[in-house]
C-alpha positions as CSV (number, residue, x, y, z in Angstrom):
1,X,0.0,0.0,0.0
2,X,0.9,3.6,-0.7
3,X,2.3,5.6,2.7
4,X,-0.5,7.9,2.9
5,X,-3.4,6.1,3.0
6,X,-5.6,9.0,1.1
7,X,-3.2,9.4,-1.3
8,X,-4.1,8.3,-4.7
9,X,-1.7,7.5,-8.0
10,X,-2.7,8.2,-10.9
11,X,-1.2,5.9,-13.5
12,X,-1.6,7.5,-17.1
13,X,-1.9,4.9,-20.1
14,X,-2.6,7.5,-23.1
15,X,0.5,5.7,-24.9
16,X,-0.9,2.1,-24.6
17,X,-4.8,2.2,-24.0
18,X,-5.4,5.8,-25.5
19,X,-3.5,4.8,-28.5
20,X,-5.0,1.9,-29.4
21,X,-7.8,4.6,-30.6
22,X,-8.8,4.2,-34.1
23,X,-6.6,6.7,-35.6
24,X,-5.0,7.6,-32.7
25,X,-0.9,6.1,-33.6
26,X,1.3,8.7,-32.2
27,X,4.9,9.3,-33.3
28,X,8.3,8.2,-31.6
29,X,8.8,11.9,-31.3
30,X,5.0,12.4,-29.9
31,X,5.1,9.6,-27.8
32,X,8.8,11.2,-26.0
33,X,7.1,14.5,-25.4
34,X,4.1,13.5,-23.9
35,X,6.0,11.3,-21.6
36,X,7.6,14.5,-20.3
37,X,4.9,16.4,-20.3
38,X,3.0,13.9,-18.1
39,X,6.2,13.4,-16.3
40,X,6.5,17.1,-15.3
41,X,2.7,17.1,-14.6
42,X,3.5,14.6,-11.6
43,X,1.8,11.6,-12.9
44,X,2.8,8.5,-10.7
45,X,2.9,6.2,-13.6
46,X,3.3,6.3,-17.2
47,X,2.5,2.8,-19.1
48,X,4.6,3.8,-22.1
49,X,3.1,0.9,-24.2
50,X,3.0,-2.8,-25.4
51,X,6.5,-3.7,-26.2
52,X,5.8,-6.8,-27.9
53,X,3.5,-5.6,-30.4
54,X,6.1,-4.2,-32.6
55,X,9.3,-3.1,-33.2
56,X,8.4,0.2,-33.0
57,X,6.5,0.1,-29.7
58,X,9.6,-1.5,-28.3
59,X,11.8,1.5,-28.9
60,X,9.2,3.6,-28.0
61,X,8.8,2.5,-24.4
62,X,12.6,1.5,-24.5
63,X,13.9,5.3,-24.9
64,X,10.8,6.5,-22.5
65,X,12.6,4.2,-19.6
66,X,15.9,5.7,-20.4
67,X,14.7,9.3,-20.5
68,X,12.2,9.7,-17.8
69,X,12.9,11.6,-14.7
70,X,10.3,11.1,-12.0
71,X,7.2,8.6,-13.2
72,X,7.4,5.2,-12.5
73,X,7.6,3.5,-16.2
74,X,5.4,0.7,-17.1
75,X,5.2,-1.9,-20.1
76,X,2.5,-4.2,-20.5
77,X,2.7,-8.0,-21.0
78,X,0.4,-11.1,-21.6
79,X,0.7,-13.7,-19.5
80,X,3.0,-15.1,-22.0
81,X,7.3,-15.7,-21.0
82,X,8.0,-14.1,-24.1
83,X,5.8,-11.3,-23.8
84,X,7.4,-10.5,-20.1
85,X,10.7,-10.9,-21.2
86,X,10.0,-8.6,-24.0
87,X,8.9,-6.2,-21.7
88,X,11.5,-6.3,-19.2
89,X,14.0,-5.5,-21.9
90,X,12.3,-2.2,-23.0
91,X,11.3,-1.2,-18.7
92,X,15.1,-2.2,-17.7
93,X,16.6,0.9,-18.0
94,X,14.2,3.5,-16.5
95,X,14.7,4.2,-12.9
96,X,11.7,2.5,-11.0
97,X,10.6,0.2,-14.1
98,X,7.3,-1.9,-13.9
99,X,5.9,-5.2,-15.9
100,X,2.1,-5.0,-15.8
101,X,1.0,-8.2,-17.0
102,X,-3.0,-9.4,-17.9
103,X,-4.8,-12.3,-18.8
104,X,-8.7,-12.5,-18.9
105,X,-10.1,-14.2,-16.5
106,X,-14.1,-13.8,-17.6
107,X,-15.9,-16.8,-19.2
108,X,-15.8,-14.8,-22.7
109,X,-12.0,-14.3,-22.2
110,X,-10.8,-17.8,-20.6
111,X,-12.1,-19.1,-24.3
112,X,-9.8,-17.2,-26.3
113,X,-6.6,-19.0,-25.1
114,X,-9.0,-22.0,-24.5
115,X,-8.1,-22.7,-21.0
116,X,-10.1,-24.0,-17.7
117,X,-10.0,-22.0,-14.6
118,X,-7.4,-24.5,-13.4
119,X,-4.9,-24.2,-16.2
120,X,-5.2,-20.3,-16.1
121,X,-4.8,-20.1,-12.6
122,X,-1.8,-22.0,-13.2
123,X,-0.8,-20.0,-16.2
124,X,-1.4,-16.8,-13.8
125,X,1.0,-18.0,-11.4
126,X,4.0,-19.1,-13.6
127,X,4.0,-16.1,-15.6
128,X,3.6,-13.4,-12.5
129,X,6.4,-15.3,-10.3
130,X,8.6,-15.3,-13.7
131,X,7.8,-11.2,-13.9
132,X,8.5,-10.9,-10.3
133,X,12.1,-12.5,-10.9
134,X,12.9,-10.0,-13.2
135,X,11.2,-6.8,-11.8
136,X,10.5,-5.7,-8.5
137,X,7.5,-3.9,-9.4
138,X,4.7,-6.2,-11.1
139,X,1.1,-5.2,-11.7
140,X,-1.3,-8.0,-12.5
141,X,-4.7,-7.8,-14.4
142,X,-7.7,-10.0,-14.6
143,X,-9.0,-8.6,-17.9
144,X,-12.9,-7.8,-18.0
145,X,-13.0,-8.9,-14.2
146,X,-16.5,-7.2,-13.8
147,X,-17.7,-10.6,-15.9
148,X,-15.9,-13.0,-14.2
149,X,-17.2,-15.2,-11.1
150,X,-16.6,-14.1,-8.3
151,X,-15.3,-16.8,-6.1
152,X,-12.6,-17.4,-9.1
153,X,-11.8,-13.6,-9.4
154,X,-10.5,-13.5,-5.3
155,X,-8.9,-17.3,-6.1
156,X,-6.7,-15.8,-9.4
157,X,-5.9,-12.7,-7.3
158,X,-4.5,-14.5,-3.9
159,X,-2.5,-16.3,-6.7
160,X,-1.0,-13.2,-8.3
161,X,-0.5,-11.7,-5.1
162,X,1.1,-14.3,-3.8
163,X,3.4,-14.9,-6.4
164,X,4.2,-11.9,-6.3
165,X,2.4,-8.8,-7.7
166,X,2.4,-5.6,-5.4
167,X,-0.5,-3.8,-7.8
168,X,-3.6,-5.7,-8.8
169,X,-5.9,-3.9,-11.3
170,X,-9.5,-4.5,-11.6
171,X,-10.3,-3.6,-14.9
172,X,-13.6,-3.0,-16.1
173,X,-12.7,-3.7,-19.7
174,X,-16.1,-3.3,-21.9
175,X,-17.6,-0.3,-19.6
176,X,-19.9,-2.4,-18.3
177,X,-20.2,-2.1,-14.3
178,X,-22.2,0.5,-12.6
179,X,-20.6,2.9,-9.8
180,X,-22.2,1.2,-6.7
181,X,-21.1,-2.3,-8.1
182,X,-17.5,-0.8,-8.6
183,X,-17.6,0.2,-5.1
184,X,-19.0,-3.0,-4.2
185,X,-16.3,-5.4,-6.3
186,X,-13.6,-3.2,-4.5
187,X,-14.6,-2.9,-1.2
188,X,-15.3,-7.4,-1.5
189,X,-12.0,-8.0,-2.9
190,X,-10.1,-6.4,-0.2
191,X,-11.9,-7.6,2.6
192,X,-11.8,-11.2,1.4
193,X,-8.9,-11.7,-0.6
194,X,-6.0,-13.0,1.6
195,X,-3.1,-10.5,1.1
196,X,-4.8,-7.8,0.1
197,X,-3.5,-5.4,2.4
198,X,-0.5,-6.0,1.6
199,X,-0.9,-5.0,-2.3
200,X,-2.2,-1.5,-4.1
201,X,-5.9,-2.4,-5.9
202,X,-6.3,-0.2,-8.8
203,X,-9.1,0.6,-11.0
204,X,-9.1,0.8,-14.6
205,X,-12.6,1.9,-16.2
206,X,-13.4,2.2,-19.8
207,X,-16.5,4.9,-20.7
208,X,-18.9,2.9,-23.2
209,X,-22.2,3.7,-20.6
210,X,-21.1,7.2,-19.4
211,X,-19.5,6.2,-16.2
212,X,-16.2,6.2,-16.2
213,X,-15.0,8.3,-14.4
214,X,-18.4,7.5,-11.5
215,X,-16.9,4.1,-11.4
216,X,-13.5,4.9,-10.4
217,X,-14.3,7.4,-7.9
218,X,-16.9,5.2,-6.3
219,X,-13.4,2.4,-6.4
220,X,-11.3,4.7,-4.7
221,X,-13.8,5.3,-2.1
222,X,-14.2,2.0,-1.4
223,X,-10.3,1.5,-1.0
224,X,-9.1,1.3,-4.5
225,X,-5.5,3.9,-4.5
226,X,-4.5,3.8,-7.8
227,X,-6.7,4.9,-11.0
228,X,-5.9,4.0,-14.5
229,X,-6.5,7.2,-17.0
230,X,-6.0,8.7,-20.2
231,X,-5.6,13.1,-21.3
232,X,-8.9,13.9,-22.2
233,X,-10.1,10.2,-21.9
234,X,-8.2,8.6,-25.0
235,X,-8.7,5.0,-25.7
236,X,-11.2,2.6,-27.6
237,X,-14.4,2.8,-28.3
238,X,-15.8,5.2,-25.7
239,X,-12.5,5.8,-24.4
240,X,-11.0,5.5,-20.6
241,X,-11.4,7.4,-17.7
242,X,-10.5,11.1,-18.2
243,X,-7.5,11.9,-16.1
244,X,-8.5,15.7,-15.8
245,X,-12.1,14.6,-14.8
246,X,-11.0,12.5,-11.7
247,X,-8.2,15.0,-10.8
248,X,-9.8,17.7,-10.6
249,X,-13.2,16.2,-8.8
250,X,-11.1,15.0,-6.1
251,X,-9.9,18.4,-5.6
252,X,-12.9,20.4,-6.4
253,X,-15.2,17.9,-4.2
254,X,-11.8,16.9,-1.3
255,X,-14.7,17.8,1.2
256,X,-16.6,14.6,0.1
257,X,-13.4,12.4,-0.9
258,X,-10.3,13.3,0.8
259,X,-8.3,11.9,-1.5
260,X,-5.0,13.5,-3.0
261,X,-3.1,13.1,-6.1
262,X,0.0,14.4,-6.9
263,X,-0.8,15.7,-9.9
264,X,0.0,19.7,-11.1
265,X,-3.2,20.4,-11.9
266,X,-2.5,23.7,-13.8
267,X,-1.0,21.7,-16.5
268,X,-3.9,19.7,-17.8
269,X,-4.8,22.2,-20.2
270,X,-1.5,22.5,-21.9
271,X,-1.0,18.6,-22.1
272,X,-4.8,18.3,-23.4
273,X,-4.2,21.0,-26.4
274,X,-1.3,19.1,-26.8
275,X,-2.8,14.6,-27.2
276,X,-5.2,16.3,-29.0
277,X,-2.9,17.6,-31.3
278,X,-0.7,14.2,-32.0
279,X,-3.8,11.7,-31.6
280,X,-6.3,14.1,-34.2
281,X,-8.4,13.7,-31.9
282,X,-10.1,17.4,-30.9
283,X,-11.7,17.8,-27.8
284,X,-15.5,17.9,-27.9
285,X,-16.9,21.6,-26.6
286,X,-18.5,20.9,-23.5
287,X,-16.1,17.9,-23.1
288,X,-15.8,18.4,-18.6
289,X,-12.5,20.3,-18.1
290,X,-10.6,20.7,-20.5
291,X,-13.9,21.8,-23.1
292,X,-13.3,24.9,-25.1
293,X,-16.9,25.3,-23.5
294,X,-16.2,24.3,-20.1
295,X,-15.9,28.0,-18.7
296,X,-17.5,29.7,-21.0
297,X,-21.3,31.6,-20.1
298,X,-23.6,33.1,-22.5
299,X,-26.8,33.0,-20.7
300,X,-27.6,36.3,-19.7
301,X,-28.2,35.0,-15.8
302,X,-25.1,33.5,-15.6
303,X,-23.4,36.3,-16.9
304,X,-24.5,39.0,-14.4
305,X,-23.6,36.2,-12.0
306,X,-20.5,35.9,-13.1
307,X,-19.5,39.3,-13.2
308,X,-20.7,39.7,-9.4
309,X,-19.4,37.0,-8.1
310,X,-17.7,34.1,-10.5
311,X,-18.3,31.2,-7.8
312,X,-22.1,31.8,-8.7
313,X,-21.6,29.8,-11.8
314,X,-17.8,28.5,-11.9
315,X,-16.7,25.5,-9.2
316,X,-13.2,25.9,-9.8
317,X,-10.8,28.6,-11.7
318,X,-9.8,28.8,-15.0
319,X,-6.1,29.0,-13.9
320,X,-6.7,25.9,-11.7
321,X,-6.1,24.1,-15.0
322,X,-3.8,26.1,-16.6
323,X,-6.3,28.2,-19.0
324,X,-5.1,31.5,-19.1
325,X,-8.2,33.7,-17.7
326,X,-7.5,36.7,-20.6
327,X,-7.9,36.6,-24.0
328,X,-5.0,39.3,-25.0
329,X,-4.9,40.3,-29.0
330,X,-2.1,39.4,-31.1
331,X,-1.6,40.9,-34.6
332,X,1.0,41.6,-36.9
333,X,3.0,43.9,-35.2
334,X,3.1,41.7,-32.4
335,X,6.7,40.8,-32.2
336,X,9.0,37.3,-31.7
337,X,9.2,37.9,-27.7
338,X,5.5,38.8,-27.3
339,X,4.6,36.0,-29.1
340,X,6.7,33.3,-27.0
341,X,4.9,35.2,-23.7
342,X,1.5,34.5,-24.7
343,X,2.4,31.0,-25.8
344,X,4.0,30.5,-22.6
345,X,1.1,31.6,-21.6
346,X,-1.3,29.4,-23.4
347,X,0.9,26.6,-21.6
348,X,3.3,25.9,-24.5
349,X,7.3,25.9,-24.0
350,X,8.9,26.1,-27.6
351,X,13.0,26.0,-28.1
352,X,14.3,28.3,-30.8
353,X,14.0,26.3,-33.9
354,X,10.4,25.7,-32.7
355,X,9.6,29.4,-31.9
356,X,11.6,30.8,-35.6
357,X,9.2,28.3,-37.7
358,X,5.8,29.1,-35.1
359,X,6.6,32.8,-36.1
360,X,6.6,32.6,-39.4
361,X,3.1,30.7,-39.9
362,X,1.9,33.5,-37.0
363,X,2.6,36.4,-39.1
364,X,0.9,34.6,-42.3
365,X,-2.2,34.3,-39.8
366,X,-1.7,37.8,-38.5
367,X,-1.4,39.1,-42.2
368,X,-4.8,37.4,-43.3
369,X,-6.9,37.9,-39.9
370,X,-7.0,41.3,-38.6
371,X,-6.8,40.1,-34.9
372,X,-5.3,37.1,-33.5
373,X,-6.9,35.8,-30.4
374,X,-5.5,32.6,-28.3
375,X,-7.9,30.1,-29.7
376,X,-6.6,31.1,-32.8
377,X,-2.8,30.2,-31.9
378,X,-4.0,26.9,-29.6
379,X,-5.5,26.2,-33.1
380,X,-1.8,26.7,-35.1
381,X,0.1,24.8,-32.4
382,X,-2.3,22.1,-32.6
383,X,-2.1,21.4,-36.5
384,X,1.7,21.5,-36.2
385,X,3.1,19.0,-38.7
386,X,6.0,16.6,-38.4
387,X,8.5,17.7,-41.2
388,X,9.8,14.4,-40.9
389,X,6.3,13.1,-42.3
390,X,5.6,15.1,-44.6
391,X,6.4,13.6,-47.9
392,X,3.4,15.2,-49.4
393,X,2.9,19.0,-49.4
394,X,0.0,21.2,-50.6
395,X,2.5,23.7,-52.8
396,X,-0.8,26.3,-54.3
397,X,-4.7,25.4,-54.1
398,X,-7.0,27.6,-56.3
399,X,-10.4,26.1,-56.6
400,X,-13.6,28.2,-59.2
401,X,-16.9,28.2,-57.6
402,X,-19.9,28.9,-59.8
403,X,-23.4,28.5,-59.6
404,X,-23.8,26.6,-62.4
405,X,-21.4,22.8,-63.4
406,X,-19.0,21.0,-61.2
407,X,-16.0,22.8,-59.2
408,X,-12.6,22.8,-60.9
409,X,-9.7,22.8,-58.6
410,X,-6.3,23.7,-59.4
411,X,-3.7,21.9,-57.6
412,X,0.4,21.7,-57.0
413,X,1.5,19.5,-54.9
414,X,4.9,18.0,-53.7
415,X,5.5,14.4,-53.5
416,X,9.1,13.2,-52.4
417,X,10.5,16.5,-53.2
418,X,9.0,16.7,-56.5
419,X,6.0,19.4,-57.4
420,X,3.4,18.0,-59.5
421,X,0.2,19.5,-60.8
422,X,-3.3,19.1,-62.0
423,X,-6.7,20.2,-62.6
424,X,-10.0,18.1,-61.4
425,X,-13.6,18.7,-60.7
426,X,-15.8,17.9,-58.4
427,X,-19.6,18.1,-56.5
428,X,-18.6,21.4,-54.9
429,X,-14.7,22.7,-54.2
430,X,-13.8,20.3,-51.4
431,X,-14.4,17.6,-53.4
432,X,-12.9,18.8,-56.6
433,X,-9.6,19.2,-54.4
434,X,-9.8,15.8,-53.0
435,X,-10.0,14.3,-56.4
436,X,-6.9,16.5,-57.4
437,X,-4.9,15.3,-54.5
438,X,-5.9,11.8,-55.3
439,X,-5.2,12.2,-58.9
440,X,-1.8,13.2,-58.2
441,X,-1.4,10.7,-55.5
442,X,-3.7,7.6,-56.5
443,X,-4.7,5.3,-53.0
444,X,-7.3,3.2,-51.9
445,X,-7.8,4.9,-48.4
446,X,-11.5,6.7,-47.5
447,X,-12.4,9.1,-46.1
448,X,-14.6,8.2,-42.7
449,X,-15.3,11.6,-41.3
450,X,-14.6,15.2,-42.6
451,X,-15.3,17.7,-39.4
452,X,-15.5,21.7,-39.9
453,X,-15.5,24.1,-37.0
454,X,-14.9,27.7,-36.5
455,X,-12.1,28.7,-34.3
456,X,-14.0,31.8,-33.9
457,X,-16.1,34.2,-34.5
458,X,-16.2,36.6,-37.4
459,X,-16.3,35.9,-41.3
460,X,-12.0,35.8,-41.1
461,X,-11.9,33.2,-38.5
462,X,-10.1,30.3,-39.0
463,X,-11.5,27.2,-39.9
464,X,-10.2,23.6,-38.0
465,X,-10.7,20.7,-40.1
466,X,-10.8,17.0,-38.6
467,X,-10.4,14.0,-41.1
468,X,-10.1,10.2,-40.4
469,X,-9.9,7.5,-43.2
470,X,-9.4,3.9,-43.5
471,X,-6.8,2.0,-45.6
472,X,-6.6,-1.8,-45.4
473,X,-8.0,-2.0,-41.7
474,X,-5.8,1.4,-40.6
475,X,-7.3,4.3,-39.6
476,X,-5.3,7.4,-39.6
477,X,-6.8,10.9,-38.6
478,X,-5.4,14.9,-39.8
479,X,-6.1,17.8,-38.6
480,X,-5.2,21.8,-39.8
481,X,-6.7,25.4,-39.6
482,X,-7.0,28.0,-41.8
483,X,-8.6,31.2,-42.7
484,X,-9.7,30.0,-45.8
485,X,-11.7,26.3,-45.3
486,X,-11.1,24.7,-48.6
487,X,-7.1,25.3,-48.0
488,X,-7.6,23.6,-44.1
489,X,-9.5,21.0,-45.7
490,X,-6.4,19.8,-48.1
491,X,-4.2,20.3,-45.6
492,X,-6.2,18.1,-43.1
493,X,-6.4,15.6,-45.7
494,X,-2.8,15.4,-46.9
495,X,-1.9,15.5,-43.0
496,X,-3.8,12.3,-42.6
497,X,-2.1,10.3,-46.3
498,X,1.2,11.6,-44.4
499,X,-0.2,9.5,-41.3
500,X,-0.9,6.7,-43.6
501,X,2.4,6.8,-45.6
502,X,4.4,6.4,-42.0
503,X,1.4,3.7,-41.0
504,X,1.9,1.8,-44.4
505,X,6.4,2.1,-43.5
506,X,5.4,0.8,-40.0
507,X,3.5,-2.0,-41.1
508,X,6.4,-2.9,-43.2
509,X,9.1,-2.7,-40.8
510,X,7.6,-4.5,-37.7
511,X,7.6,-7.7,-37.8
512,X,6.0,-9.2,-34.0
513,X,2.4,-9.7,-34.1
514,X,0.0,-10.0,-31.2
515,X,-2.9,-12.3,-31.3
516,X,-5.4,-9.6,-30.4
517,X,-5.3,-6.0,-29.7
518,X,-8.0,-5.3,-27.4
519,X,-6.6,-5.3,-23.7
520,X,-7.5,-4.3,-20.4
């Protein structure tokens, strides 16, 4: 158990769970600089990923290890010798590493490696002892153990814990349990496992009814000290529990769960802006926290509320999660240093290189929209690309709209270096520049979801476009602004082949497989 016993870790898996979001694949790069900034942000754990999956998850969580400062670093496992192994070579070299390793215990999940409760439980306890001889830290999982029975849930835990695990996580892997039962399962567990005191139970809660982040609250008050989370909720299907959500209601609400994390809580914003960015996944409005929405007031009540007194309508402070409570003006006097302060700011720390090329696509904003407000920049940091990536470029877009016929759209593009050009048509001037970048660079991928929204207000405001498509069972998502929506939407559109290009080279270059994807 943890020292304090109201002190609660919160162990982040956006790099395992949250990516294994449609779409979601993050970079080497991305993957290194969320780990520091969730590092920074005081997260007790990072599960950095699933280093037998791939090659390329293996380096990932490998370099992680050997770069992170503070967090505990965790890899996950089957309950598979190679799998643990595998893992212990990439967690090796951080300084307090950790080997989480699952199997699923429910009646649905013992049939998939098609074995009885007896040879699991004996699988359970060959593979945790064998983790425990490598790592000093090992976390155990009984996949979808909100389905399984019971009496054979606290039988499979007494074995992991005895064999070793100090962490065992109770995941509700399909989003299925209620918060009372999650409170219930908890509060059983550790009252009639044998052991249990001994061990940290954790909760791990995936959103597909609402309740995810009810069900790991109601854990935690039932005795559960670690929760399992993702920025902004990431992850499958409905996603995982939101770390900002549970963060911030234990300190909002401390005077009905005194419960502390150790969490900087005036980071979240910056580190939100910033998944959303390298997942393409954008933040929904009145998404709790970290919403664009979420402290905004238009009603006229709450407005003369506000401006008496803002507790009338706010629980907690803008600042408390790092959003800047002014909106200051930029424009295109605004100079190099002034712009590096309101970033700051915004909660974004650039180097040099960084700041020289953010400057430049600034003063093309500033030079096209009169004034520049901080939505706007959040907006040009988030559709940063990755020059590394970028083997296709949108070189000069000019699309003819009439009332009358199909669109024509004139395109240049580069491809490997190499500017290429044509004209197409189409059912209006998005689609006649689709067909041109697909004329000039011919794939089978399509297009899933195309997503327009207005940064804000105003006839110059920039537009944010969202696209996911599907090749050959990958989905890939882009994302870019601009003032002018047809030029965001071929941006967003060649961001995401980029995506797909380095998807297609991954695919290509990693050679372990794993028999299926969706875990704890």
């Amino acid at each position: 158990m943890t020292d304090d016993k109201n002190r609660v870790l919160i162990f982040d898996t956006t790099l395992r769970d949250g990516e294994q979001s449609p779409g979601a694949t993050m970079t080497h790069t991305e993957k290194l600089e969320i780990t520091q900034l969730l590092d920074e942000m005081g997260v007790d754990i990072i599960e950095a990923g699933f280093p037998i999956a791939s090659d390329g998850d293996f380096a990932a969580v490998s370099e992680i290890a050997k770069q992170t400062q503070n967090a505990v670093i965790c890899g996950l496992a089957r309950a598979q010798i190679g799998d643990i192994d595998r893992c212990w070579e990439a967690v090796k070299h951080a300084k307090s590493p950790r080997i989480h390793t699952f199997i699923g215990t429910s009646p649905l999940h013992r049939a998939i490696p098609n074995l009885d409760m007896d040879q699991m439980a004996e699988r359970i306890e060959q593979t945790v002892t064998h983790a425990r001889n490598l790592c000093n830290n090992v976390q155990w999982s009984p996949m979808d153990a909100t389905r399984t029975e019971y009496d054979y849930l606290c039988r499979v835990i007494e074995i992991a814990i005895k064999s070793g695990a100090s962490t065992i996580n109770i995941p509700d892997t399909v989003g299925y349990t209620a918060p009372r039962e999650s409170a219930d399962l908890i509060g059983r567990l550790i009252a009639d496992v044998p052991g249990a005191e001994d061990v940290v139970f954790a909760t791990h809660c995936h959103n597909d009814l609402g309740m995810a982040t009810a069900n790991s609250l109601a854990a935690v008050e039932a005795g559960a000290r670690q929760i399992e989370c993702t920025i902004n909720g990431l992850g499958e299907r409905a996603g995982n529990t939101a770390l900002e959500e549970v963060v911030m209601a234990l300190k909002v609400r401390h005077d009905i769960m005194p419960f502390d994390t150790g969490v900087d809580s005036q980071k979240i914003m910056n580190i939100s802006r910033r998944v959303a960015a390298v997942s393409g996944f954008p933040v929904q409005f009145n998404k709790a926290i970290v919403g664009k929405n979420a402290f905004a007031h238009e009603s006229g009540i709450h407005q003369d509320g506000m401006l008496k007194n803002a507790e009338t309508f706010e629980i907690m402070r803008p600042e408390d999660v790092g959003l800047s409570a002014t909106n200051l003006v930029m424009g295109k006097h605004s100079g190099r240093a002034a712009l590096r302060s309101k970033l700051e700011e915004l909660g974004f720390e650039l180097g040099d290189n960084q700041l020289k090329d953010v400057f430049v696509r600034f003063k093309e904003l500033a030079d096209r929209k009169k004034e520049v407000y901080d939505d706007d920049l959040v907006a040009l940091m988030r559709t940063q690309g990755d020059p590394e990536a970028e083997r296709l470029k949108i070189m000069k877009l000019a699309v003819r709209c009439g009332t009358e016929g199909p669109q024509v759209a004139d395109l240049v593009m580069e491809i490997d270096g190499e500017a290429q050009q044509t004209t197409q048509t189409g059912d209006g001037p998005v689609d006649a520049t689709f067909n041109a970048v697909k004329a000039l660079f011919p794939h089978e991928a399509r297009l899933q979801l195309y997503q327009v929204h207005a940064v804000t207000e105003g006839t110059d405001a920039q537009a944010t476009v969202s696209v996911r498509m599907e090749e050959g069972g990958r989905i890939v998502t882009g994302q870019s602004a601009d003032t002018d929506t047809v030029v965001a939407s071929a941006k967003a559109y060649v961001h995401a082949l980029n995506r797909l290009l380095v998807r297609r080279e991954k695919a290509g270059t990693d050679k372990a497989e794993i028999s299926y994807k969706d875990v704890s």
